[in-house]
C-alpha positions as CSV (number, residue, x, y, z in Angstrom):
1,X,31.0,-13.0,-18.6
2,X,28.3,-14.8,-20.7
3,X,27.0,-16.8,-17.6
4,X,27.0,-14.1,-15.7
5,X,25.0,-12.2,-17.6
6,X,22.4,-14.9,-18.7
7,X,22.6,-15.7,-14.6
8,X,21.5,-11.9,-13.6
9,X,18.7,-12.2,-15.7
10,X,17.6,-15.8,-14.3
11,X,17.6,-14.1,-10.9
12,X,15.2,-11.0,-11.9
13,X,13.1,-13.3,-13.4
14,X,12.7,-15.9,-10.5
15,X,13.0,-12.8,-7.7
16,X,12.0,-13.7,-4.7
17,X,9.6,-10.3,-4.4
18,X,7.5,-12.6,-6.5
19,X,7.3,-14.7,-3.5
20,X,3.9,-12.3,-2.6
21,X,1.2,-12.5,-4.6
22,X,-2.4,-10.0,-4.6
23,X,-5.2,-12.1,-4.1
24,X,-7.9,-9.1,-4.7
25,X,-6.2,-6.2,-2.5
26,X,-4.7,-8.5,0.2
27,X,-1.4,-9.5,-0.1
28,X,-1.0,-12.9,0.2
29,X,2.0,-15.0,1.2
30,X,2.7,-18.6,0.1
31,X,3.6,-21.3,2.7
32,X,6.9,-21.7,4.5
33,X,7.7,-24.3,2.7
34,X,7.7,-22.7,-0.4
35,X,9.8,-19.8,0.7
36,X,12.5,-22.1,2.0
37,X,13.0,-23.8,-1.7
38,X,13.2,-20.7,-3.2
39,X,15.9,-19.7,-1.1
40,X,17.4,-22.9,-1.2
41,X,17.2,-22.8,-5.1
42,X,18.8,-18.8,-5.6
43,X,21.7,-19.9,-2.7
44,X,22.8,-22.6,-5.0
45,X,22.6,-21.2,-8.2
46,X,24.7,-18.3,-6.2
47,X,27.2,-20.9,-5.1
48,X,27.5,-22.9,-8.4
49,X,27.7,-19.5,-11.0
50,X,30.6,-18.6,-7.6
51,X,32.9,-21.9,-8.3
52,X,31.8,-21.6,-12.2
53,X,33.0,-17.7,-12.0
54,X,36.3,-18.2,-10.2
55,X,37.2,-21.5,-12.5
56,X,36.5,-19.7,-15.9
57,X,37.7,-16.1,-15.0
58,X,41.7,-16.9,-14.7
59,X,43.1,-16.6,-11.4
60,X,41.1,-14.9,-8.9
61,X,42.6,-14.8,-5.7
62,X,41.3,-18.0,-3.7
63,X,40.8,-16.1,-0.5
64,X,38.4,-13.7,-2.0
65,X,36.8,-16.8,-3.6
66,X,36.8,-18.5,-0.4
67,X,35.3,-15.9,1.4
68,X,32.7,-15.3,-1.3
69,X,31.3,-18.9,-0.8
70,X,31.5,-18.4,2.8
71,X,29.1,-15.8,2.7
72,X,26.8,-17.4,0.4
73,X,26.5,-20.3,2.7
74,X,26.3,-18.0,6.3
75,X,23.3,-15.9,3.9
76,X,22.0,-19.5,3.3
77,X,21.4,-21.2,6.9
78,X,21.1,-17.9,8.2
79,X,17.7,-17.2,6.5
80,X,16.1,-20.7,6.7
81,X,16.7,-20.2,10.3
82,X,14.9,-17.1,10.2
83,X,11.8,-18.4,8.6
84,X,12.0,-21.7,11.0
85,X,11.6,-19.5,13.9
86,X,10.2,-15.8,13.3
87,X,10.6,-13.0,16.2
88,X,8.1,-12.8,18.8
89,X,5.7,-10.0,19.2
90,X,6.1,-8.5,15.1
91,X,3.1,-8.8,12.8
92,X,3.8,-12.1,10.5
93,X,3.2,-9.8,7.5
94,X,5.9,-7.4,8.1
95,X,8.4,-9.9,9.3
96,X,8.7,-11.7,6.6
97,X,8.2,-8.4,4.0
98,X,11.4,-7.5,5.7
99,X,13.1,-10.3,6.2
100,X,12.8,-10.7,2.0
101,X,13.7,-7.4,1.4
102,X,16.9,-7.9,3.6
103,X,17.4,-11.5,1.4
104,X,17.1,-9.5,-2.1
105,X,19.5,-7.0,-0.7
106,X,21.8,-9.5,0.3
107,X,21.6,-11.7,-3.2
108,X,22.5,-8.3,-4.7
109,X,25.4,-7.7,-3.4
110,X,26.7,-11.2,-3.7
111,X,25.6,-10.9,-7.5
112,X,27.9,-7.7,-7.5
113,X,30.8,-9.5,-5.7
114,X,30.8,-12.7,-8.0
115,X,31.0,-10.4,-11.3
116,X,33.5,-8.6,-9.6
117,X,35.9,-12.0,-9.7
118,X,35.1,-12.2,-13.6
């Protein structure tokens, strides 16, 4: 419960909503390459606190584990494929605002799953 806890705060503080920045009263965006790390970085730290959760929590039912790190995963190459290839005819700007938003929302609930197994 510990790790989880110490893990939540981990997330809020490296939150991708950081990954926008004001630059005078423009909001800026980082590089591609940049948002792909960071996702790469909170879907493993998902998976890993996952297989740490279900290991240290007694006997959590491996199916709902198993599904749990399924999702992380279909969350994980589902979004880098996202940013690899962005929809045609919307405004960069809102694309990726939403397509963050949709991530964060995603985390979330994958945050709430994983203490749920503890």
């Amino acid at each position: 419960m510990i790790l989880m806890i110490v893990f939540r705060e981990l997330f809020l503080s490296l939150s991708i909503q950081n990954y926008f920045f004001k630059k005078g009263e423009q909001i800026m965006m980082s590089n591609k390459r940049e948002l792909k790390k960071t996702i790469n970085y909170i879907c493993s730290d998902l998976f890993a606190e996952c297989v740490a959760a279900s290991l240290y929590s007694g006997k959590p039912e491996k199916e709902n584990v198993d599904a749990l790190l399924t999702s992380i995963l279909t969350i994980h190459s589902n979004y880098i494929q996202r940013i690899s290839h962005p929809e045609p005819g919307v405004p960069a700007k809102k694309y990726y605002r939403d397509l963050i938003d949709n991530f964060n929302k995603e985390v979330n609930e994958v945050v709430d799953h994983i203490a749920n197994l503890v």
